[in-house]
N, C-alpha and C positions, 0 to 999 in steps of 0.2 A: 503728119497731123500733130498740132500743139497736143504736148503735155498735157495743157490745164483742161482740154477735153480727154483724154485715154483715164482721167481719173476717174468719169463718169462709166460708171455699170451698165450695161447697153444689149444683156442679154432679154430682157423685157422690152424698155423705150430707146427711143433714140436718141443718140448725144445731143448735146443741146451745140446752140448755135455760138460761135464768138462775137459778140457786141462791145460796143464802150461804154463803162456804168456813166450812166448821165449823172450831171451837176447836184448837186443836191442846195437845195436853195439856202436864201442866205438867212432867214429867218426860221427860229424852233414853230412858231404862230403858223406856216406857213403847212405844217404837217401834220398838225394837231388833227384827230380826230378818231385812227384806230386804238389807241386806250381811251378817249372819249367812249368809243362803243362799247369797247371790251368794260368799263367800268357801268357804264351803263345799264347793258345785259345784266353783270351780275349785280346791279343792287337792287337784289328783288330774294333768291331763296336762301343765301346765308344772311343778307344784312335785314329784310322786315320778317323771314320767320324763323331758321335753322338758329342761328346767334341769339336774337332777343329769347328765343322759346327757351334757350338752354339756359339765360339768362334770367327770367323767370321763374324757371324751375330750380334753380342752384348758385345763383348769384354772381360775380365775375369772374370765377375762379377760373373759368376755361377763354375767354376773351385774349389772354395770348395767344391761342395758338389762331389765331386770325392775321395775326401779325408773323407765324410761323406759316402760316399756310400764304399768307402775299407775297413773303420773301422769296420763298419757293417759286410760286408762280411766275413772279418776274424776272427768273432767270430762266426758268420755263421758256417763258413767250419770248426772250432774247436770243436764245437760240433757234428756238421756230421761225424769228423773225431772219437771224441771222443767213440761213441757205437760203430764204426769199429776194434779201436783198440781195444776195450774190448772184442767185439763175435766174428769179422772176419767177420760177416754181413754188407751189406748195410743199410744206414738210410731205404730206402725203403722198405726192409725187418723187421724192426723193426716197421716202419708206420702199415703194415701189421698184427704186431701184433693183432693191436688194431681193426681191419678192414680188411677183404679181399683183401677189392680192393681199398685201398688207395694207395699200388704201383701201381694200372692199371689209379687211376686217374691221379696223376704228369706225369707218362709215355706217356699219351696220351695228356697233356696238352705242353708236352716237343717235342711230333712231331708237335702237331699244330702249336709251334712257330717256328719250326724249318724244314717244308716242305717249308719255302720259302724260296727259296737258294739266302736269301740278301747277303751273304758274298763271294759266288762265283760268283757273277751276279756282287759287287762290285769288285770282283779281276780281274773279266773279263773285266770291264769297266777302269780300270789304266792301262791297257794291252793293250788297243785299242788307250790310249793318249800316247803310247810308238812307236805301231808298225802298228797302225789301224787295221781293221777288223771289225767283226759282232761281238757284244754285245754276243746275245744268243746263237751263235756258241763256240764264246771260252769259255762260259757257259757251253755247255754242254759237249765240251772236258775233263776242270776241272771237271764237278761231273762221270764221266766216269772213268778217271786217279784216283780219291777220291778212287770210289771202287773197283778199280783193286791192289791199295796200301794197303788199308785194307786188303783185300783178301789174296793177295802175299805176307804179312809179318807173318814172323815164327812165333814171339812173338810178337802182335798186338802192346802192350802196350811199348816194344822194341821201334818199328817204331816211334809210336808217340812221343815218349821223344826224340828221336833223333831230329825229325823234330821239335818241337816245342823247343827246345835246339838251333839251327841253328838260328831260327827266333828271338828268344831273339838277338842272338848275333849279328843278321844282324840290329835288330832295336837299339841297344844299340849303333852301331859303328853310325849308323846315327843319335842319339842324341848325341854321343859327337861330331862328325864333324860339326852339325848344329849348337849345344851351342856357337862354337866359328865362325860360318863364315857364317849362314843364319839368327840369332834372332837379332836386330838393336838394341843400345843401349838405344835406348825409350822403346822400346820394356822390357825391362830388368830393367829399372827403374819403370814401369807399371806394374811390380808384386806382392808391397804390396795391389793393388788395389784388388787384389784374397781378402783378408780380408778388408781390408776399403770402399770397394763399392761393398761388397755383397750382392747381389739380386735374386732373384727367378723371370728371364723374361717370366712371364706364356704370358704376351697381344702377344708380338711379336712372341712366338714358340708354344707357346700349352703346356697343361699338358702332352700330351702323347708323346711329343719329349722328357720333363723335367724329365718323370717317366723311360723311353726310357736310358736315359743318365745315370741315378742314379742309375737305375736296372743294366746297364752293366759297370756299372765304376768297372772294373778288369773280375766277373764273370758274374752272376745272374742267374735266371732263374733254369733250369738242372744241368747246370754247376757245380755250390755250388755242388748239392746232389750228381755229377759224382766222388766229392773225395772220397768218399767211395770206389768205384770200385779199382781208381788211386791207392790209400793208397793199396789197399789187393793187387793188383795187384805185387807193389813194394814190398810186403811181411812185411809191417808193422805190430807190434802186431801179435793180433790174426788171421791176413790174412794171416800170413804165410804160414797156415794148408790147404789156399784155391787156386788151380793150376789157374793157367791166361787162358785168353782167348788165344787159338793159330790158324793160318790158315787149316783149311780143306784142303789146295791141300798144303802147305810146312811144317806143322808142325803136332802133335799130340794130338789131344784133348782129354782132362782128364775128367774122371768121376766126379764128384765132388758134395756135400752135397747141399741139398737145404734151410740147416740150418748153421748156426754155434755153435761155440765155446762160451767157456765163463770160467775162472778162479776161483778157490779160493781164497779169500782177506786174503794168507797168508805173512809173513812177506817178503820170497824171491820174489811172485807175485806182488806184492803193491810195492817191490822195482824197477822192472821189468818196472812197469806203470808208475812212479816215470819218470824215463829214457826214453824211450817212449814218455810221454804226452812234455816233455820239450825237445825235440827231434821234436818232431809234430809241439810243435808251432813257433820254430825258424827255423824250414823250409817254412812255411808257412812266416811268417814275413820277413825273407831273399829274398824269392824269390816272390814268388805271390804279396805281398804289397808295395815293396821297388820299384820292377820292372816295377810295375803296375803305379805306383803314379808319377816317376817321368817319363814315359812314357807319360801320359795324360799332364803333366804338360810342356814338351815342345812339343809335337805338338799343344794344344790348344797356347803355347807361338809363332811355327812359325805361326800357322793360325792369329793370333792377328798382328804379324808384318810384316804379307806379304798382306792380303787381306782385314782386316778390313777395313770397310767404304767406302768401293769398289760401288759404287750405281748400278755395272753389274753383282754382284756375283746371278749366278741362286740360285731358292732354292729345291737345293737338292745336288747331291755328284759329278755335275759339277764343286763344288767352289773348289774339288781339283785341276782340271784342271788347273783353271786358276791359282791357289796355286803353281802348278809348273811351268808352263812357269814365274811367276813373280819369282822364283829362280833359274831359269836357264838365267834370265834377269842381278838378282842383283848379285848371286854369280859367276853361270857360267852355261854354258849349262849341264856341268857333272852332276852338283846336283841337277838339275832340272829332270835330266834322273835319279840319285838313287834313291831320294825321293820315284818317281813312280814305282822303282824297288823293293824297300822294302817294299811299300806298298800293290802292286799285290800280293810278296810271302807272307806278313804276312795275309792278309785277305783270299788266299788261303789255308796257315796252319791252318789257322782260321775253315774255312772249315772243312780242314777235320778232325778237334779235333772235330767240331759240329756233325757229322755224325756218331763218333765213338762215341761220349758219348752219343748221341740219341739212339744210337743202343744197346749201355750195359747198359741203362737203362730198355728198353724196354728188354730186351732177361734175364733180372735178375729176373725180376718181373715176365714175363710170366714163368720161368723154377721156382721160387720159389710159383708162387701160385698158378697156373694152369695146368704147364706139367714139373712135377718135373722127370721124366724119362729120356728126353730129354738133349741132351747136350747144357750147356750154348753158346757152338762157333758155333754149327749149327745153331741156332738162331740169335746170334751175325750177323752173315755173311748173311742170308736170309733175316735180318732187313736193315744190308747197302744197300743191292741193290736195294730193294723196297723205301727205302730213296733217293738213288742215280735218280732209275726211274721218281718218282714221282716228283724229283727236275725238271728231265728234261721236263718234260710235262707243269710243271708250266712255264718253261720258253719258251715251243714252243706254249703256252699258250699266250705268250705276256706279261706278268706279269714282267718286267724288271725294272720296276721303284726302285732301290736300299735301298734308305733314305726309302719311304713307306715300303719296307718289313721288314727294321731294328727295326722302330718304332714298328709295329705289333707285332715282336719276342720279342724287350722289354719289351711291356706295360702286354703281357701274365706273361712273366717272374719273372714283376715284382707282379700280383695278386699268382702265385707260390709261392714267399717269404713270400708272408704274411700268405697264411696258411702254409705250413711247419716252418716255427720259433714257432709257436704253437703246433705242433706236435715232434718238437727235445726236446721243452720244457716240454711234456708231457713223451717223451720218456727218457731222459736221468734225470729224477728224479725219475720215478718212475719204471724202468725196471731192470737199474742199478745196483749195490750194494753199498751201503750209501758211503763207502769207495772210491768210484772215479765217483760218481754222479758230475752233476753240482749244483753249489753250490754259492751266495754272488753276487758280480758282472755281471757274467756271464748268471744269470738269466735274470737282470736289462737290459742286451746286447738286450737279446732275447727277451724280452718284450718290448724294443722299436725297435724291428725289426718289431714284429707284429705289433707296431700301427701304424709306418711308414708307411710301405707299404699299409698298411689296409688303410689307408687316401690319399694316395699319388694313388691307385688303385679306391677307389671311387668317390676322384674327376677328374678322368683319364675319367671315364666313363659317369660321368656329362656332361663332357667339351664335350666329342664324340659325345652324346645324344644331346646335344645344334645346333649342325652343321647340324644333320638332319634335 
């Protein structure tokens, strides 16, 4: 038996198969779309409220570490992406190797933080400073609508690039209109203060607002480990060989391996991955980091020069409220009313990226280590609506306070990163083949992911412990 399979752990799953990495096309345009998503998803609880709220409250002293917390990330998701392209498996599948049930642990850390529907309870709340109504009602319209869209889409993964595609475009149009006619020229002169009066305001917000904001500055959490799916999904690498999730009532679901692939390190294959790996991470840099970065960086710039030092700003994700009537005041009523319109639809896309990638997390993990018979979309679809349910209960539960449930989803997220950076880093040196292992650098990345987070999660937990 080749080498490049006996490197594979096989007391749990099965070796994967030997294939040849397909071509990778000749075009970057041609790939574009899982940092589309991944950027997508996350501009909704670090960039319209974790970031501007701390921004409001404290000025831009903490808006670096947004720019710490992306860099991060995207060496994060290069590695997660990196074993995908090579087997056509998820990171979680390959955690797996090593452990059974190290996919059933993230999976089940990834609902915990993610059954509280802060981002549709928050879209529902910019929807009520639009048109009034009940909080928990258009609550649970949106998680309703969530999984009737999952449901009803042919190609799952279709839908969401589209929608999360839209949302980019709808938040992009409102940071360049805002750049020039809602951020006040102090405002704008007040930006190398981001670097000259950098600080960490743990007195005035808490650690777990500051771990909260860090953990989702772009992804965090699931999110990271969901490019795996995204990438195989789009037919990156080795995920080519593995068919998408598609709807039970409009499309056809494929039978498909509970293993994957994995290449010979011949000269046409290593050129393949070559093309590929530099392919991966200029999609990721283009769109997830670029998107991401200057996202956070002007709405924490209008929260800084519409609200700051406001002595009535509430504390919690009323100060968007008042964020918009004071630029429907300065600019005009129009942009008072978009603001809240981009901001409803992107925490709503937000949504329902969170529900789908909860859900093909979980439905990969239980078809890969528990009920390998099974189709990954029967799963897929029986997890959103238990997701979707379970939202709704929480929220006829009373549980509507926004900002608290965002923080919650963070601070989980953010103890996630710390041990999977440990586990990508165990996995992609020693699973590998020598030939496109991670290697110099990128170690150094992942080992201060682990310690980051690993400090940033225990004194998260201090600081919580102390309030009791």
């Amino acid at each position: 038996m080749s080498s490049v399979i006996d490197r594979f752990p096989a007391k749990h799953l099965a070796k994967p198969e030997i294939r040849p990495l397909p071509e990778a096309p000749a075009s970057t345009w041609k790939i574009i779309g899982p940092g589309v998503i991944a950027a997508g998803v996350g501009l909704a609880s670090g960039e319209f409220i974790l970031f501007p709220y701390i921004a409001s409250q404290v000025g831009l002293v903490f808006v670096w570490a947004a720019l710490l917390g992306l860099a991060t990330q995207f060496f994060i998701n290069m590695e997660i992406e990196r074993y995908t392209l090579a087997t056509g498996e998820t990171a979680l599948t390959g955690f797996s190797r090593f452990w059974r049930h190290w996919g059933l642990v993230f999976a089940v850390l990834t609902v915990l933080a993610n059954l509280w529907p802060g981002w549709a309870s928050s879209s529902a709340t910019l929807v009520t400073y639009l048109w009034g109504g009940d909080v928990k009602w258009i609550s649970l319209g949106m998680l309703v609508a969530i999984g009737l869209i999952l449901t009803l889409a042919p190609v799952v993964y279709v839908a969401l690039e589209r929608a999360e595609m839209l949302k980019v475009a709808a938040v992009i149009v409102l940071v360049v209109v805002g750049a020039f006619v809602a951020i006040s020229a102090q405002a704008w002169s007040d930006v190398p203060k981001v670097i000259t009066e950098a600080d960490i305001p743990i007195e005035p917000l808490g650690f777990a607002l500051l771990l909260g904001a860090l953990a989702f500055a772009g992804a965090g959490g699931g999110q990271n480990l969901v490019q795996s799916n995204w990438i195989r999904d789009k037919g990156f690498g080795m995920g080519r060989y593995v068919p998408r999730i598609t709807s039970p009532v409009t499309g056809k679901p494929e039978a498909a391996p509970s293993t994957g692939f994995i290449f010979e390190p011949t000269e046409e294959n290593l050129g393949h991955w070559r093309a590929w790996w530099r392919f991966a991470n200029r999609e990721q840099l283009y769109t997830f980091v670029l998107i991401t970065f200057l996202s956070i960086t002007f709405t924490s710039l209008l929260a800084y020069s519409t609200v700051y030092g406001r002595e009535d700003l509430p504390n919690g994700i009323g100060f968007l409220e008042i964020e918009g009537n004071v630029l429907a005041e300065t600019v005009g009523a129009w942009f008072g009313t978009f603001f809240w319109i981009v901001g409803a639809f992107a925490l709503f896309a937000a949504a329902l990226g969170i529900v789908d990638y909860s859900a093909r997390l979980v439905a990969d993990v239980i078809k890969t280590s528990y009920a390998p018979r099974t189709t990954e979309s029967t799963l897929y679809f029986g997890i959103v609506w238990v997701l979707v349910l379970v939202g709704c209960v929480i929220m006829v539960a009373g549980f509507a306070q926004p900002l608290v449930l965002l923080v919650i989803s963070a601070s989980v997220g953010g103890v996630m990163m710390f041990v999977y950076s440990a586990l990508l880093l165990l996995l992609n040196r020693k699973v590998l083949p020598p030939e496109i292992r991670i290697r110099g650098f990128r170690v150094g990345v992942l080992v201060w992911s682990f310690a980051l987070f690993g400090v940033l999660s225990v004194l998260t937990v201090i600081d919580q412990v102390k309030k009791f």
